[in-house]
N, C-alpha and C positions, 0 to 999 in steps of 0.2 A: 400655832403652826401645826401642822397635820404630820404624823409620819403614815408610812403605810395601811398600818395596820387600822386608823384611824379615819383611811380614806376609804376601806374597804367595808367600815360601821357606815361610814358615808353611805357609799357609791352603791356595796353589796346588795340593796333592799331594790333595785333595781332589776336583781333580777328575781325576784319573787314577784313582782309587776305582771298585771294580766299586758299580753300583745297589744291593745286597745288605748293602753297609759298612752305607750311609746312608738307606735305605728303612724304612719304621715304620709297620705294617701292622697295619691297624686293622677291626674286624669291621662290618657293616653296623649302622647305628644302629637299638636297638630302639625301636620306638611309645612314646611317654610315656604312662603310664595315666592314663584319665581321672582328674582331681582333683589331679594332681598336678605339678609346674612342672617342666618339661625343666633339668636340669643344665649349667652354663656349662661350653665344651669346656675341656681343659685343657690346662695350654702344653705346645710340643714335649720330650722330655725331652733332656738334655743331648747325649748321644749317642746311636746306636743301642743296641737292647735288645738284649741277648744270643743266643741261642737256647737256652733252657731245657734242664736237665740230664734225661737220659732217664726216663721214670718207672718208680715201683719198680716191680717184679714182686713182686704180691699175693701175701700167704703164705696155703700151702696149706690148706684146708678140714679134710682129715683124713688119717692116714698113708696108707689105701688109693684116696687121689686121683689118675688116672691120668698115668704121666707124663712122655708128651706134651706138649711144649709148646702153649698151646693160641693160637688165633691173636685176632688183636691188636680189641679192640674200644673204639669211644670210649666215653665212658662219660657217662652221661644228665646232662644240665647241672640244676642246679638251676633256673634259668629256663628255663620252655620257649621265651621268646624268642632266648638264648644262641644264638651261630652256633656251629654243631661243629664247622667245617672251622678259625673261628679257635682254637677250642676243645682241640682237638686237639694242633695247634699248641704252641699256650700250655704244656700239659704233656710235648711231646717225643714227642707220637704221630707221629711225620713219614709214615710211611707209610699210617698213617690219613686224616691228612690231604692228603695226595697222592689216596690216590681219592676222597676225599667230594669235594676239589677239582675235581676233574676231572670227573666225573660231574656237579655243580651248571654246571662251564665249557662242557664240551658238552652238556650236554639243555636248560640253561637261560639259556646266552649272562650267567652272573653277571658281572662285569667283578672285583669283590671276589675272584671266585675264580681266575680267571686271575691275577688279580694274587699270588694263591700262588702259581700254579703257576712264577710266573717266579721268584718267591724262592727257591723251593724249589731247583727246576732250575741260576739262578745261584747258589747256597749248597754246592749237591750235597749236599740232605738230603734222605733217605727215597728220593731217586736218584740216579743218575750225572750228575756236574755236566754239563751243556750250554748253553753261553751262547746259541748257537742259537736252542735252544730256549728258553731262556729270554725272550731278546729277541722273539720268537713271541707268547709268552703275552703280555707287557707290551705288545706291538705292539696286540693285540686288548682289552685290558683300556683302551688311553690313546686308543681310536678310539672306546670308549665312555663316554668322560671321566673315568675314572679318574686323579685328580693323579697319587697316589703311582704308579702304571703309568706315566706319562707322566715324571716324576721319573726313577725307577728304569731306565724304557729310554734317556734322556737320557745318564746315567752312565756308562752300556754303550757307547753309541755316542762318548763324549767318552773311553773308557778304549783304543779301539780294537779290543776285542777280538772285535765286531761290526762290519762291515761300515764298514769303516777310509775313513777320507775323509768319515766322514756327523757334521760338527762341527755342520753349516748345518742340518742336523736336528734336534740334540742343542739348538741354540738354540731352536730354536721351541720346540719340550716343554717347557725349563726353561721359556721365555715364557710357557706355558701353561698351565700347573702352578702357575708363583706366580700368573698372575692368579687361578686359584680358591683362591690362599689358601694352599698348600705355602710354608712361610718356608723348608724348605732348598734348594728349587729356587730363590726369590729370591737367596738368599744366594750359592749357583754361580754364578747367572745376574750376580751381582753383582762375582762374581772375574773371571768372563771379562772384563766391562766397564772393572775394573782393570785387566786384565792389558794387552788391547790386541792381543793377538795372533790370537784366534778374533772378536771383533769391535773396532772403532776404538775406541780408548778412550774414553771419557765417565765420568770422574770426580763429576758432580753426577747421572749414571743412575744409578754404581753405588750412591751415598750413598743414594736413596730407596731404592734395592732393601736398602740391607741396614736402613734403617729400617724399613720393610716387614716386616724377615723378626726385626728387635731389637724390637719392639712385642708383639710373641705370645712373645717369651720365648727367642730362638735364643741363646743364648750366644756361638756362634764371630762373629756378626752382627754383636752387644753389644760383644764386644770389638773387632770390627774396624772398629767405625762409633766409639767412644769415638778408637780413633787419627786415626779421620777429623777427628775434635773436635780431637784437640788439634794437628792440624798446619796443619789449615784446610784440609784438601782436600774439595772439592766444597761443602763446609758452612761457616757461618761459625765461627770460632775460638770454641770454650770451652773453656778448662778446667773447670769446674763440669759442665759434662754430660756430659765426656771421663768424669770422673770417680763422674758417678750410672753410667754405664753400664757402666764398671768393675766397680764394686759390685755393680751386676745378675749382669753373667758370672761375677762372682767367688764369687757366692752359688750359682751354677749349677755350681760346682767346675771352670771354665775353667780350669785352670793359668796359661797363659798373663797373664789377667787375674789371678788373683792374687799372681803375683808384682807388676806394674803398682797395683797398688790396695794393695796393701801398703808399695810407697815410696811412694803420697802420703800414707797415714796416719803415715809414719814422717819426713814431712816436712813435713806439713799446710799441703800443697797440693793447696787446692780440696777441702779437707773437712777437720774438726777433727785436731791431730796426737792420734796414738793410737800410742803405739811396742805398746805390749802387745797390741795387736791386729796390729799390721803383724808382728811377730817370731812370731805365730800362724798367719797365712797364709803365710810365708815356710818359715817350719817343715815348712807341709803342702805348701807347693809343691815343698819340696825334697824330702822323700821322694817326690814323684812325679816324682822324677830331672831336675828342672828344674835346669839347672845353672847358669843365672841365679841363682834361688833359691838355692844353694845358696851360691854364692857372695856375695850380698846378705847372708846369715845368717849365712853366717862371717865377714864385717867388719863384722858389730853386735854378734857376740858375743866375738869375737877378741880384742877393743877391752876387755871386763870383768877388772874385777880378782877376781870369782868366779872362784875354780877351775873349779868343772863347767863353767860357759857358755865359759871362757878354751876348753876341751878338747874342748867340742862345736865350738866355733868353727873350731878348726885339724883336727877331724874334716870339717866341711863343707868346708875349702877343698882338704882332701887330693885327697877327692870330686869335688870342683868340676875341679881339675886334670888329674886323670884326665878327665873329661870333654873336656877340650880348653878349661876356663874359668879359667885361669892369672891369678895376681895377685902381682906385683913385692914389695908391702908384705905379703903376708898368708905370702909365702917368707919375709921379713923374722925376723916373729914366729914362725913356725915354728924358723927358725934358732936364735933368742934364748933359746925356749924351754930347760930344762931337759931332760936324757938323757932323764927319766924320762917328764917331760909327751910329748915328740917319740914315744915307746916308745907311751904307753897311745892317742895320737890314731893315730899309724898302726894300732894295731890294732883301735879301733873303726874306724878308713874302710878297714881288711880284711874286716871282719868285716860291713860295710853292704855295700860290692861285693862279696864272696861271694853274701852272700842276695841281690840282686838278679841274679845273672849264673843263681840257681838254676829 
């Protein structure tokens, strides 16, 4: 179980994050055709999107097709209202999109397109990374009220690798940002306010900010405002909402939170006991190298007189241990164990750190 201080070892490295981690760049909204009802936005996704795998190179036309590489073109969206530059994008055109960016950023002052340009630039896709320049683009993109520019150079400036000393900056953008509505700029904005150190603390600011930012669906929020619940900081004490909000990040695939929401189901606190559901999430928390997890799941299953689960159990504590999540009693039962049991779990928790280390 997390207290503050330990979600801020969490959550804090967050904001030493280049803008590029945690930016989620989105195309200008196309006009709703007549007759038909504009689409509710949808929530933020858990984490940032990846950058899309390069796209294929079309197979040749016929054997005497010249061959020449031929140069790179986007290729016509099926809606002509579809933005190309995000388009592009989208399928690993980078350098496509680098000039339709650029070209819409200086002839037409787009702010959407700057706001590539700095992704791109801080990413160093489709060019030579320059934070620089990056912070350039997003500089001009957040002066024309671009959030996510305003977001994005925020990060920049709070990571230092821009213009070092500009934190006092880096606050007002995130200010800026969540008021139009950015939940990850709230949620930064929200750490700083925990943390105390880039501004005075205020424990019941940071609670609305990360309400603010756990309403539209932020997970890291979710979970961080559920601890707010359950310790009673800035909010008052529930466990009942500690634990709706769990189950929000938890369904968002938090790790974090599902480990959390997995011992209240396995001890049915503040929501019905569920062991088969908590040994589910615990399950998946631990192959996501939670070592928490992993060690939660080896003394539920440690504990059975099943063979398999006895042998999965002292696989997860091996795991756990190597990690640095060591347990008195779960050495115990390892000891106790049989040559043979001790033989086959070491070699599956060799054979799970192998593949992970791969």
């Amino acid at each position: 179980m997390k207290t503050l201080r330990a979600l801020l070892v969490t959550t804090g490295c967050l904001l030493a994050t280049t803008a590029s981690a945690q930016i989620s760049l989105t195309p200008p909204a196309a006009p709703t055709p007549p007759g038909q009802t504009k689409a509710a936005p949808k929530a933020p996704a858990k984490a940032p999107a990846k950058a899309p795998a390069a796209a294929k190179k079309a197979p040749e036309s016929s054997k005497n097709a010249p061959p020449a590489k031929q140069p790179e073109k986007a290729e016509e969206p099926v809606d002509p209202r579809a933005d190309l530059v995000y388009g592009a994008y989208q399928r690993g055109m980078y350098k496509t999109a680098l000039d339709l960016a650029t070209k819409r950023a200086t002839e037409n002052n787009d702010p959407k397109a700057m706001t590539m340009l700095g992704e791109l630039y801080s990413n160093g896709i489709g060019i030579k990374r320059n934070y620089q320049q990056a912070a350039e683009w997003y500089k001009r993109a957040a002066e024309r009220g671009d959030r996510e520019a305003m977001f994005a150079l925020a990060m920049l400036r709070l990571s230092e690798r821009t213009n070092p000393g500009g934190r006092d900056e880096a606050v007002k953008l995130l200010a800026s940002s969540a008021k139009l509505g950015n939940p990850k700029a709230a949620y930064n904005l929200a750490l700083l306010y925990l943390d105390g150190q880039t501004l005075p603390q205020d424990v019941k600011r940071s609670a609305e900010l990360l309400r603010q930012a756990a309403d539209v669906g932020n997970p890291e929020a979710q979970y961080a405002l559920a601890t707010f619940y359950k310790e009673g900081t800035g909010v008052e004490k529930s466990i009942d909402k500690a634990v709706r909000l769990l189950q929000a990040a938890s369904l968002a695939d938090n790790v974090d939170a599902q480990v959390e929401y997995a011992i209240a189901l396995y001890n049915g606190t503040g929501t019905p006991k569920n062991e088969a559901a908590a040994i589910t999430l615990l399950r998946n928390a631990a192959r996501h190298n939670s070592a928490i997890a992993q060690n939660r799941l080896a003394r539920v299953l440690a504990m059975r007189t099943n063979t398999e689960d006895r042998l999965e159990g002292l696989r997860w504590h091996i795991v756990a241990k190597t990690a640095g999540k060591g347990d008195l009693m779960l050495d115990e039962l390892l000891a106790g164990a049989s040559p043979q049991e001790r033989a086959q779990a070491q070699q599956a928790a060799s054979k799970w750190l192998g593949s992970t280390l791969k």
